[in-house]
PDB file as gemmi writes it, atoms N, CA and C in Angstrom:
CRYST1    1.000    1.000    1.000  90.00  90.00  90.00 P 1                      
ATOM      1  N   UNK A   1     108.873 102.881 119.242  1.00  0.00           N  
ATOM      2  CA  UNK A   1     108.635 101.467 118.990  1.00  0.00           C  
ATOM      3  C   UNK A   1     107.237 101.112 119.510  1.00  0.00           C  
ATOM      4  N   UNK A   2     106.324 100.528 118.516  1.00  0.00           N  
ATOM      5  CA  UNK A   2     105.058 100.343 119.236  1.00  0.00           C  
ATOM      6  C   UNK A   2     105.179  99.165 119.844  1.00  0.00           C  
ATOM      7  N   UNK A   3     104.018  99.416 120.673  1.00  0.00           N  
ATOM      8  CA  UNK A   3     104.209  98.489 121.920  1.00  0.00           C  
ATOM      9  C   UNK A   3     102.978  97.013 121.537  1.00  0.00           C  
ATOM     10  N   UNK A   4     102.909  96.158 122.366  1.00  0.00           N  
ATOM     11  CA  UNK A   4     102.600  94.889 121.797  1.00  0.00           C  
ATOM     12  C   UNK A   4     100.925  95.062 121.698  1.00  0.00           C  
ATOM     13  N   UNK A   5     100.279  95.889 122.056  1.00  0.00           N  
ATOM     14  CA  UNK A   5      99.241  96.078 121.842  1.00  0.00           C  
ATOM     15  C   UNK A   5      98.613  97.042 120.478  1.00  0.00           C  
ATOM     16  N   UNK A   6      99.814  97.394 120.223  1.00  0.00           N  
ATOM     17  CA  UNK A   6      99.599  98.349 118.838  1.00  0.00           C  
ATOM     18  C   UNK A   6      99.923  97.784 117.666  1.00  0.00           C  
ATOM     19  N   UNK A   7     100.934  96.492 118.066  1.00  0.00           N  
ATOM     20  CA  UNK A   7     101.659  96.000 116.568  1.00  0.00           C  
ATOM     21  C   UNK A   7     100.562  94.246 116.769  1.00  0.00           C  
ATOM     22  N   UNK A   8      99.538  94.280 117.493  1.00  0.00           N  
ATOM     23  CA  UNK A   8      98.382  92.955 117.204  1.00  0.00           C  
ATOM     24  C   UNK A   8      97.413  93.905 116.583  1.00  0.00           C  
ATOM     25  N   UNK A   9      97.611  95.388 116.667  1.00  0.00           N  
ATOM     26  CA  UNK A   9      95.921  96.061 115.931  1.00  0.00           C  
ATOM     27  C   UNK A   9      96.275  96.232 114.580  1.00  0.00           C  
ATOM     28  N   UNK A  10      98.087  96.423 114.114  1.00  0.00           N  
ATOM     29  CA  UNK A  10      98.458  96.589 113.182  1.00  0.00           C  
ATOM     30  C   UNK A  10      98.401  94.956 111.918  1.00  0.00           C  
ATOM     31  N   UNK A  11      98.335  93.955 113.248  1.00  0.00           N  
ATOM     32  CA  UNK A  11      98.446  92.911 112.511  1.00  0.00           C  
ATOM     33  C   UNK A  11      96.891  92.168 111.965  1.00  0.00           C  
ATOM     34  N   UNK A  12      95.982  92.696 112.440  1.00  0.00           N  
ATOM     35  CA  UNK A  12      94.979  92.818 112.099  1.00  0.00           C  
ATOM     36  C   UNK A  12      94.168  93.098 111.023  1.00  0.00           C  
ATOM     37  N   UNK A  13      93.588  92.631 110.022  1.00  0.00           N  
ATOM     38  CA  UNK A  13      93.077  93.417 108.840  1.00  0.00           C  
ATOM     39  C   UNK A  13      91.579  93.396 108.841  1.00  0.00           C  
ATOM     40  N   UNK A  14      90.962  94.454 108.917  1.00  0.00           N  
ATOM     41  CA  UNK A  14      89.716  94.507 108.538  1.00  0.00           C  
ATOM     42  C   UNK A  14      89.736  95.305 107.075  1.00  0.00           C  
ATOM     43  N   UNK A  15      88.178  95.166 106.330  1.00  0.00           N  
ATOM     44  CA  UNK A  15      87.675  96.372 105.494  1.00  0.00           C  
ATOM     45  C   UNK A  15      86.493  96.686 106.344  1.00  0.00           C  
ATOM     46  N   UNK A  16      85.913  98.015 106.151  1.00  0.00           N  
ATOM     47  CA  UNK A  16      84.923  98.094 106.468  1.00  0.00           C  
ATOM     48  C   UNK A  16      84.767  99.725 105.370  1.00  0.00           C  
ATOM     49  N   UNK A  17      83.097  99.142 104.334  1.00  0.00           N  
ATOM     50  CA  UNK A  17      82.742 100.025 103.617  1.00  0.00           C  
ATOM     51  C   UNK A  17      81.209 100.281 103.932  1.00  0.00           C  
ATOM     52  N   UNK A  18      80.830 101.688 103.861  1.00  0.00           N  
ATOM     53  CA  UNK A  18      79.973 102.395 104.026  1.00  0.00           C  
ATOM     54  C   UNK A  18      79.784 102.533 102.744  1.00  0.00           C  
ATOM     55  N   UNK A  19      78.573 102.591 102.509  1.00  0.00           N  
ATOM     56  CA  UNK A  19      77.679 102.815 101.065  1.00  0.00           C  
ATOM     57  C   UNK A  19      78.514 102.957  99.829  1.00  0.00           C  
ATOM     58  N   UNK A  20      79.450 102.264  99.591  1.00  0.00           N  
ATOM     59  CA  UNK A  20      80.095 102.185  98.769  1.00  0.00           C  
ATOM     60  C   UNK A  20      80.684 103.718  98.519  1.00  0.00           C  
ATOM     61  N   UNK A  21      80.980 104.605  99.205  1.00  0.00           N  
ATOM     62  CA  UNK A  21      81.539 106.065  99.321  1.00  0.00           C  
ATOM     63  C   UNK A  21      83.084 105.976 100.399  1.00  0.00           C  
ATOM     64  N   UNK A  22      83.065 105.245 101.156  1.00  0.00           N  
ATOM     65  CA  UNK A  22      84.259 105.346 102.136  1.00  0.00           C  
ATOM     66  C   UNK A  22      84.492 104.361 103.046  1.00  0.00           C  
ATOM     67  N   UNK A  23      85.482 103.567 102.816  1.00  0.00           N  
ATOM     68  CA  UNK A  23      86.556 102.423 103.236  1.00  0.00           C  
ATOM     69  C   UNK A  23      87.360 102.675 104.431  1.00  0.00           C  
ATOM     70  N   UNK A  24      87.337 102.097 105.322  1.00  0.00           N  
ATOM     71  CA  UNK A  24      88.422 102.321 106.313  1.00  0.00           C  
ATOM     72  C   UNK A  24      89.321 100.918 105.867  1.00  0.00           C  
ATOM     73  N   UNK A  25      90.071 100.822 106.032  1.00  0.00           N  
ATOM     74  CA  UNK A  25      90.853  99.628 105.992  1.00  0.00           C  
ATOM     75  C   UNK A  25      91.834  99.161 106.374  1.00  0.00           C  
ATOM     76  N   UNK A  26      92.444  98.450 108.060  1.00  0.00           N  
ATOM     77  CA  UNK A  26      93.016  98.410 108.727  1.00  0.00           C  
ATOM     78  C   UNK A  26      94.294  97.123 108.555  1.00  0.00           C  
ATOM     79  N   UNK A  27      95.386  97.225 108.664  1.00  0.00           N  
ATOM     80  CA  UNK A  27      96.066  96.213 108.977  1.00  0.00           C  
ATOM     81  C   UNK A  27      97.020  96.533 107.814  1.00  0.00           C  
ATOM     82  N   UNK A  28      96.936  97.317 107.486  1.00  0.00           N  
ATOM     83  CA  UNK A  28      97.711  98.186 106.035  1.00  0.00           C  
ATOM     84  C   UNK A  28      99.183  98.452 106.645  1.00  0.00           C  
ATOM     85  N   UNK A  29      99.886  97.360 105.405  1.00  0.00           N  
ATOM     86  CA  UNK A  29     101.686  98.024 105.939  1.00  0.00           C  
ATOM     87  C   UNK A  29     102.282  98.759 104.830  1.00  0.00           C  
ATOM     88  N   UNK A  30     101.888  99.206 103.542  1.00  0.00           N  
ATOM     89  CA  UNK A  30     102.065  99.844 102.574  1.00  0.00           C  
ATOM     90  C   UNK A  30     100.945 100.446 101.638  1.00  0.00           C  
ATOM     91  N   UNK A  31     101.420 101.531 101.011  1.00  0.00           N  
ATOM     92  CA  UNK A  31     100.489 101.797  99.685  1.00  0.00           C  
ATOM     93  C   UNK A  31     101.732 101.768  98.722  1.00  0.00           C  
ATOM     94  N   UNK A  32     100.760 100.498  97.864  1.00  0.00           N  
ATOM     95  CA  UNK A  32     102.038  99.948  96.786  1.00  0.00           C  
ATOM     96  C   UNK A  32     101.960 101.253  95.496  1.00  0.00           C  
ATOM     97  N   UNK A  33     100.405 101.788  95.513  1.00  0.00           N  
ATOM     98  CA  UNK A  33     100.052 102.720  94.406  1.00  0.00           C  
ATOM     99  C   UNK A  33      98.899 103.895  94.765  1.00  0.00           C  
ATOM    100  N   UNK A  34      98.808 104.275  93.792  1.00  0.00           N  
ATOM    101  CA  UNK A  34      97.323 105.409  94.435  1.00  0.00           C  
ATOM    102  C   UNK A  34      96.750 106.017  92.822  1.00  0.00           C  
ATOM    103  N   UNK A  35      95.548 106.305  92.538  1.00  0.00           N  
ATOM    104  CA  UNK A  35      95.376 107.508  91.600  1.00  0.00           C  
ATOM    105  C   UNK A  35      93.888 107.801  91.797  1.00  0.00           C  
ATOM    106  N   UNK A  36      93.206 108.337  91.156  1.00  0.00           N  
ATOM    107  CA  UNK A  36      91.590 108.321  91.796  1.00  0.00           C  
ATOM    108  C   UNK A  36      90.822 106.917  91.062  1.00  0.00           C  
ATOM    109  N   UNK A  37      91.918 106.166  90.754  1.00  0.00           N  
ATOM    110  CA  UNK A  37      90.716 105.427  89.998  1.00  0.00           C  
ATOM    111  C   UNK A  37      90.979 103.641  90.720  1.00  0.00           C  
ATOM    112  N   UNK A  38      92.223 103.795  91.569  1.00  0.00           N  
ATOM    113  CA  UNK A  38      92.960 102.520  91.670  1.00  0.00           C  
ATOM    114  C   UNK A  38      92.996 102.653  93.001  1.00  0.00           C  
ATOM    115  N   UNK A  39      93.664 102.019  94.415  1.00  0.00           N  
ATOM    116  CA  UNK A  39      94.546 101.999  95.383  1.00  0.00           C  
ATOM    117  C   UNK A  39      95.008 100.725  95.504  1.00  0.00           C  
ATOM    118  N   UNK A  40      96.541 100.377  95.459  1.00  0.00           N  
ATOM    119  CA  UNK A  40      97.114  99.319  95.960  1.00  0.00           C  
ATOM    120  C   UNK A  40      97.451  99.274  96.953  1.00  0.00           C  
ATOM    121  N   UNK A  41      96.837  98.454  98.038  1.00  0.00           N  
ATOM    122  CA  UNK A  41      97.417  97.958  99.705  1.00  0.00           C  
ATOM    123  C   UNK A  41      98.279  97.039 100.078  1.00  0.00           C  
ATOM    124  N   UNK A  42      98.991  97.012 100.273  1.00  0.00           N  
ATOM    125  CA  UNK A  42      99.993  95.631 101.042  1.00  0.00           C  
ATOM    126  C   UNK A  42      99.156  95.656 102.568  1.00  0.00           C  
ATOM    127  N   UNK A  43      98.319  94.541 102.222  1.00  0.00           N  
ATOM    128  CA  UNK A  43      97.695  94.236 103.880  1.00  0.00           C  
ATOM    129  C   UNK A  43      98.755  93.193 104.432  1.00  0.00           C  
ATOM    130  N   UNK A  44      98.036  93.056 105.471  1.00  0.00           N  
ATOM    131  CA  UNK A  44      98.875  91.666 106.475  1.00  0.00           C  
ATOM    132  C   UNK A  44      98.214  90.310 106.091  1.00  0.00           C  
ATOM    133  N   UNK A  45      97.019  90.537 105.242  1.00  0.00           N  
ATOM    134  CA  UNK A  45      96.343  89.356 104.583  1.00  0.00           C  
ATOM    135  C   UNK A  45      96.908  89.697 102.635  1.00  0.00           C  
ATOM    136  N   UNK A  46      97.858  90.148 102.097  1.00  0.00           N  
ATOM    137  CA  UNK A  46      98.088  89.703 101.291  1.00  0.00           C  
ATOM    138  C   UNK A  46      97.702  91.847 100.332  1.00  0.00           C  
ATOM    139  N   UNK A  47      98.066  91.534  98.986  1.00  0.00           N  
ATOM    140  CA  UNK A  47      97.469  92.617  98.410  1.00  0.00           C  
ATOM    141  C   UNK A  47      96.266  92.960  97.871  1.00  0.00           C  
ATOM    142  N   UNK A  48      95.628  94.329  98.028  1.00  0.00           N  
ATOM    143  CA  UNK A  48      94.124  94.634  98.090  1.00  0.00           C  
ATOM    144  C   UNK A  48      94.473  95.421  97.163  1.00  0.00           C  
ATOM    145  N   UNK A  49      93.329  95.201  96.299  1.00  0.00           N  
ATOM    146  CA  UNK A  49      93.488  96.381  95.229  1.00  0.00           C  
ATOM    147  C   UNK A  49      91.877  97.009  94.879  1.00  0.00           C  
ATOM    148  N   UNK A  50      91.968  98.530  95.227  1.00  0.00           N  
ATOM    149  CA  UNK A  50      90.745  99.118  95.795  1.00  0.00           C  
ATOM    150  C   UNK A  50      90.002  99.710  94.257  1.00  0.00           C  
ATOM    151  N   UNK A  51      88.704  99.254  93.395  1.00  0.00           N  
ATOM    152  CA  UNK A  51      88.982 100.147  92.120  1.00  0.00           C  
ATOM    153  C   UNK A  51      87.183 100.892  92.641  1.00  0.00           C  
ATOM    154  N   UNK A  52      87.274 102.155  91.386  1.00  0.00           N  
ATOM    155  CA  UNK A  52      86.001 102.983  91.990  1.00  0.00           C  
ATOM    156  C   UNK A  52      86.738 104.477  91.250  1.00  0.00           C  
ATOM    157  N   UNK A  53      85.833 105.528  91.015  1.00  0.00           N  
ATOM    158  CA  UNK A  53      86.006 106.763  90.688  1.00  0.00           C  
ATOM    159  C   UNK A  53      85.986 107.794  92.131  1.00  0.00           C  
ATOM    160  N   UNK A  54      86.880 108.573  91.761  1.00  0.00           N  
ATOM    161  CA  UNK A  54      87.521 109.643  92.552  1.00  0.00           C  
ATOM    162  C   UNK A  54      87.468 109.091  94.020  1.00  0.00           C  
ATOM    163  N   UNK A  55      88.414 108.104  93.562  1.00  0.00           N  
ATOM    164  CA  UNK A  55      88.964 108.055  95.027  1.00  0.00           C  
ATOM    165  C   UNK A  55      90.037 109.358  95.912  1.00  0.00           C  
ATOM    166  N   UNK A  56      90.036 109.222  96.879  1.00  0.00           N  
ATOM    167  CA  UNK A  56      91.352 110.065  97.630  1.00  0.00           C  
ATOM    168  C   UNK A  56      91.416 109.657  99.207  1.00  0.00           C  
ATOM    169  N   UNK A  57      92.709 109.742  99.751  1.00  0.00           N  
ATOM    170  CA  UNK A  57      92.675 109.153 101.003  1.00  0.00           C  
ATOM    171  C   UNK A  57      92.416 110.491 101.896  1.00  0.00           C  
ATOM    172  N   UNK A  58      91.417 110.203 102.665  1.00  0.00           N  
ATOM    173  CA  UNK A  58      90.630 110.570 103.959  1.00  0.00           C  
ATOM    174  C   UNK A  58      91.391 110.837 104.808  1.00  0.00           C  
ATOM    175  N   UNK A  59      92.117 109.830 105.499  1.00  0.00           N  
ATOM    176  CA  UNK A  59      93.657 109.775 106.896  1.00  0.00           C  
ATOM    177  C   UNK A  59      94.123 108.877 106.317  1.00  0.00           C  
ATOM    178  N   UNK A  60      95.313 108.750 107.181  1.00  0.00           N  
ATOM    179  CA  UNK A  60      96.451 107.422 106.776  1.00  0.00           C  
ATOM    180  C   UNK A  60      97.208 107.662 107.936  1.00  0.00           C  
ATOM    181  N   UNK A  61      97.301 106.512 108.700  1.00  0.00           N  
ATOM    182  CA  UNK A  61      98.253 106.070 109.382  1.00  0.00           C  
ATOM    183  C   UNK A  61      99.237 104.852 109.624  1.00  0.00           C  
ATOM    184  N   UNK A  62     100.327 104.826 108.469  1.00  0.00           N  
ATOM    185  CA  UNK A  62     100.638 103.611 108.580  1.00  0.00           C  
ATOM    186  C   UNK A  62     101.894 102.730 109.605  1.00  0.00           C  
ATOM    187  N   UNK A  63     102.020 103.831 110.523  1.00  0.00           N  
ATOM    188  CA  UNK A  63     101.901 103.155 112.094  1.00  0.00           C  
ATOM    189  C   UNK A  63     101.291 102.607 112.246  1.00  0.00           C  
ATOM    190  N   UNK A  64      99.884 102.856 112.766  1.00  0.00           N  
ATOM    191  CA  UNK A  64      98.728 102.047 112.874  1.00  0.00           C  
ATOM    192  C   UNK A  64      98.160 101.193 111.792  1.00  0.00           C  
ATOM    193  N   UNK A  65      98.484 101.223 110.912  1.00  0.00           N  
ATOM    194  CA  UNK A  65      97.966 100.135 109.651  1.00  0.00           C  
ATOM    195  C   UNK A  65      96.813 100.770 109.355  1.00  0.00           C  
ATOM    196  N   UNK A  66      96.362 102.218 109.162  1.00  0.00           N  
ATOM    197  CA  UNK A  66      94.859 102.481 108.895  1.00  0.00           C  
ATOM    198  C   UNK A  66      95.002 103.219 107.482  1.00  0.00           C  
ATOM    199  N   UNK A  67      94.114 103.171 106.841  1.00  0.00           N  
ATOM    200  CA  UNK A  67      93.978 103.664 105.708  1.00  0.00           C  
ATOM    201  C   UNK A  67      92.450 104.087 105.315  1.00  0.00           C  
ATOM    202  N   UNK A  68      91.793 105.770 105.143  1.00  0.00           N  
ATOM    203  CA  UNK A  68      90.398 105.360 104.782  1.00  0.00           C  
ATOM    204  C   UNK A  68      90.298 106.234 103.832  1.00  0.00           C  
ATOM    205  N   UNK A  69      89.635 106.180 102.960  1.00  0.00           N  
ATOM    206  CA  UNK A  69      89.405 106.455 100.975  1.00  0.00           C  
ATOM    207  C   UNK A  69      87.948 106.487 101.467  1.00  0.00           C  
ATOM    208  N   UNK A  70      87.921 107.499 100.380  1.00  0.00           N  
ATOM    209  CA  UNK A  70      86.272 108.209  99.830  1.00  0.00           C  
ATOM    210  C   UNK A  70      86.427 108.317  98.583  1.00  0.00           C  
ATOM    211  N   UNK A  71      85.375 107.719  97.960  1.00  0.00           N  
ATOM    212  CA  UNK A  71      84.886 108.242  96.646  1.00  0.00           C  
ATOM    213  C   UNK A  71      84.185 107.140  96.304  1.00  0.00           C  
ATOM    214  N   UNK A  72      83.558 107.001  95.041  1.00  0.00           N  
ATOM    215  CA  UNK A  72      82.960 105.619  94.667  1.00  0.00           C  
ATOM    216  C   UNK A  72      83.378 104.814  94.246  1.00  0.00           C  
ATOM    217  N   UNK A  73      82.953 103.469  95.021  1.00  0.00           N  
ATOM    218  CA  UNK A  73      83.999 102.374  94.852  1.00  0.00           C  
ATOM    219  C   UNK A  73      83.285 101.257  94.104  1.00  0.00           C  
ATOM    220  N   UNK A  74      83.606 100.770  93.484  1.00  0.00           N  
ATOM    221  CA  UNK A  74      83.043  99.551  92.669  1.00  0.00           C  
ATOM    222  C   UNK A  74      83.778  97.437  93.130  1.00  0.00           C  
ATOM    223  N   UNK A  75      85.047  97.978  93.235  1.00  0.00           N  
ATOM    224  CA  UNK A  75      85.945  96.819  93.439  1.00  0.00           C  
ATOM    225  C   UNK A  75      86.541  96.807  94.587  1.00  0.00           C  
ATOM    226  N   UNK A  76      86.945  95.252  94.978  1.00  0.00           N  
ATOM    227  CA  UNK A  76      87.766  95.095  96.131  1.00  0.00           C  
ATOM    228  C   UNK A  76      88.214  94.029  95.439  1.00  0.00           C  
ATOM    229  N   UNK A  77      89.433  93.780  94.989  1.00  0.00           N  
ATOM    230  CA  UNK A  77      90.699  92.563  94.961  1.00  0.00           C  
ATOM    231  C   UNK A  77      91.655  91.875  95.875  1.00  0.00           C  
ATOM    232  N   UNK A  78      91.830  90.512  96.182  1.00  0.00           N  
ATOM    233  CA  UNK A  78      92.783  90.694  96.675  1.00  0.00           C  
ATOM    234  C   UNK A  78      93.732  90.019  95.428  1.00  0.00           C  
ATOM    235  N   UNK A  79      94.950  89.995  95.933  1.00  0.00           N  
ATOM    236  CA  UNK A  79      95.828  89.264  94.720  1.00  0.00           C  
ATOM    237  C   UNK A  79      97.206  88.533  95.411  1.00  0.00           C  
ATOM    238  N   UNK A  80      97.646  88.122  95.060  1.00  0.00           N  
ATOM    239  CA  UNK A  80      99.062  87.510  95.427  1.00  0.00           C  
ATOM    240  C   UNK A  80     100.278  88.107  95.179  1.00  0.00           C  
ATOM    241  N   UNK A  81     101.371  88.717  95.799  1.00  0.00           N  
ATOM    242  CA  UNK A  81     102.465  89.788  95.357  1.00  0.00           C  
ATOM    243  C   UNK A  81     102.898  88.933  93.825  1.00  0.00           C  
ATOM    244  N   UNK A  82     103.030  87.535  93.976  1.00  0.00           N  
ATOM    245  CA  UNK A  82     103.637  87.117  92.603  1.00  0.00           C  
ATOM    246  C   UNK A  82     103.121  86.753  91.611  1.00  0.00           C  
ATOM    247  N   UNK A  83     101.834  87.232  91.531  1.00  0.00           N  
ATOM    248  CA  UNK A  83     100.807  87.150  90.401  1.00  0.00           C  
ATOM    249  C   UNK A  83     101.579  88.322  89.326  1.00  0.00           C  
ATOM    250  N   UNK A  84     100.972  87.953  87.923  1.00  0.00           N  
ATOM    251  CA  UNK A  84     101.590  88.838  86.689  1.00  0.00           C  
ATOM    252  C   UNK A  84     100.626  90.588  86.719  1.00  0.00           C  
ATOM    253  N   UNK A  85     101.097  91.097  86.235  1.00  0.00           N  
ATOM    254  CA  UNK A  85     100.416  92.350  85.922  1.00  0.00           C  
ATOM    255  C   UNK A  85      99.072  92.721  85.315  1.00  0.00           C  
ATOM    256  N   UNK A  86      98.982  91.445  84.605  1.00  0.00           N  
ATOM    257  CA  UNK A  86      97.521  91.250  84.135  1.00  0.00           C  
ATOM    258  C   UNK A  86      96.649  90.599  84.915  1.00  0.00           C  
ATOM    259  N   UNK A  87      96.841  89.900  85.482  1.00  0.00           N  
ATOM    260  CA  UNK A  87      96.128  88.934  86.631  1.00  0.00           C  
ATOM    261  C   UNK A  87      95.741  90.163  87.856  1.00  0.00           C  
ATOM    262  N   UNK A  88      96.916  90.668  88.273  1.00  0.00           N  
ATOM    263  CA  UNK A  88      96.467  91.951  88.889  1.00  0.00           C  
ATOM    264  C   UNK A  88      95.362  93.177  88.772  1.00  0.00           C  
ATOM    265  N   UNK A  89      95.425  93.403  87.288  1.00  0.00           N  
ATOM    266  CA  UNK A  89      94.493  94.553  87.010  1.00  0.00           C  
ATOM    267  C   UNK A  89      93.115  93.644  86.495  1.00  0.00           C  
ATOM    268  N   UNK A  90      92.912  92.288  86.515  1.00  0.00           N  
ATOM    269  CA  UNK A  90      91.952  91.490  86.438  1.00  0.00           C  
ATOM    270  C   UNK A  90      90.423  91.675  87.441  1.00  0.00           C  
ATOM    271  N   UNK A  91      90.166  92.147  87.408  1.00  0.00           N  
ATOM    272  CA  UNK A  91      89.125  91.884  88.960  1.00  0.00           C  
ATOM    273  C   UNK A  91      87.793  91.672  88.600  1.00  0.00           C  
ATOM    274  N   UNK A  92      86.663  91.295  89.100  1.00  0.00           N  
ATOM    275  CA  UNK A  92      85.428  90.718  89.211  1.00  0.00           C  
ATOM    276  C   UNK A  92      84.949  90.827  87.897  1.00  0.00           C  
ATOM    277  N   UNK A  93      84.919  92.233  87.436  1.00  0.00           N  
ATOM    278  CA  UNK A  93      84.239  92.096  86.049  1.00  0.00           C  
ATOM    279  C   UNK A  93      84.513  91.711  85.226  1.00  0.00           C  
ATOM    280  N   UNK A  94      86.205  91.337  85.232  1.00  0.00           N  
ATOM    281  CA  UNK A  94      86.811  91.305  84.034  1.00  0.00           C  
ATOM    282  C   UNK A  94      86.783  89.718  83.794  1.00  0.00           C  
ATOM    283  N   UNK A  95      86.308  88.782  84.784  1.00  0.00           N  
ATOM    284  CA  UNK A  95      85.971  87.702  84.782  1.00  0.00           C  
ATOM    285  C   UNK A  95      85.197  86.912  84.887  1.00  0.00           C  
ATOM    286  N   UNK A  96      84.083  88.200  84.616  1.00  0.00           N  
ATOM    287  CA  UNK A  96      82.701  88.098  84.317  1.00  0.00           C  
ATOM    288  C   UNK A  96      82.525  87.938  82.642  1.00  0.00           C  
ATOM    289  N   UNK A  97      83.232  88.800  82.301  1.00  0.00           N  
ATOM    290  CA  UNK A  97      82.991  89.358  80.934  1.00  0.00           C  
ATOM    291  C   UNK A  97      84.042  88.882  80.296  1.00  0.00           C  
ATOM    292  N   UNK A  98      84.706  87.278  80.228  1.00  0.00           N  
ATOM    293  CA  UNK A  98      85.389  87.619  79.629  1.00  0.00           C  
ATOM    294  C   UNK A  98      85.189  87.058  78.169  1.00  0.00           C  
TER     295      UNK A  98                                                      
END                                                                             
């Protein structure tokens, strides 16, 4: 059982990206999905949806809420669990361009 100093680091969410190659991303209580082109997060701030080519996860600890991905990343989403499926796979460009 973590102790009260582990479940405030868990409750915590940061991103933090390096040259657009590798994400740490903390406060993570699920991976809703994965493939090299996508990652879905259930943060403690809501769902993140990571887009970019050849992604793959680095470590994962989701005790600790950590999660860190390499590859090239283009997108960061967040979204609402009760948003539709399209609204979901929606992100910056697609509402740029539409």
């Amino acid at each position: 059982m973590p102790d009260e100093r582990q479940r405030r680091e868990v409750e915590k969410h940061q991103v933090l990206v390096v040259n657009r190659k590798y994400a740490e991303v903390t406060g993570v209580i699920n991976i809703e999905s994965f493939d090299v082109r996508e990652f879905v997060l259930q943060t403690t701030s809501g769902m993140l949806a990571i887009r970019g080519e050849n992604l793959h996860i680095k470590a994962l600890s989701l005790e600790n809420g950590l999660v860190s991905i390499e590859g090239t990343m283009f997108d960061f989403a967040y979204f609402d669990e009760g948003s539709s499926t399209a609204q979901k796979a929606k992100g910056l460009l697609g509402k740029i361009f539409k």
